[in-house]
Residue, then its C-alpha position, 0 to 999 in steps of 0.5 A: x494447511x495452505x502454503x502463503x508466501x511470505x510479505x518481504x518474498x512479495x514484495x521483493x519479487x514484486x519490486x524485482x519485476x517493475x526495476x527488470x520492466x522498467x529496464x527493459x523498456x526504451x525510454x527517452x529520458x532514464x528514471x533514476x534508481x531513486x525515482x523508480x523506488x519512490x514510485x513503486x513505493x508511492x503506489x504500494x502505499x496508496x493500494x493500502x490506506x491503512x498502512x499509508x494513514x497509520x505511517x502518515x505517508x502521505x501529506x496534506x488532503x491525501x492522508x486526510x482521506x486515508x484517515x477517513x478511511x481508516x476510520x470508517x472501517x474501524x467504526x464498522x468494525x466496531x458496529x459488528x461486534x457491538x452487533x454479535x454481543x447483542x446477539 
């Protein structure tokens, strides 16, 4: 059994990495915390269509595509088993 650590410790490290960069550079003008959790979160949701689509994330052309996405997989999906039980 190989050892897989588990999402929330992820995510969490992942999110404690980017407030401790963006801390650690010198910027000109401060994001605030909020405007850093937004961004993380806009680009963690946009690196996983299925999930962004699913929750409705996102809005207007942008999740229209997400939809199309998912259901493209879906529909191959659905072509591979369709497939094996012919077999």
């Amino acid at each position: 059994m190989t050892w897989r650590p588990r999402r929330p410790a992820v995510v969490l490290a992942l999110a404690l990495g980017i407030v401790a960069a963006s801390g650690a550079a010198t910027r000109t003008q401060q994001r605030s915390i909020g405007e850093s959790f937004s961004s993380f979160t806009d680009g963690w949701m946009r690196a996983n269509p299925d999930r962004a689509a699913s929750t409705r994330y996102v809005t207007g052309p942008e999740q229209t595509r997400f939809e199309q996405r998912l259901q493209d997989a879906l529909n191959d999906m659905a072509r591979l088993r369709m497939g094996g039980a012919l077999n």
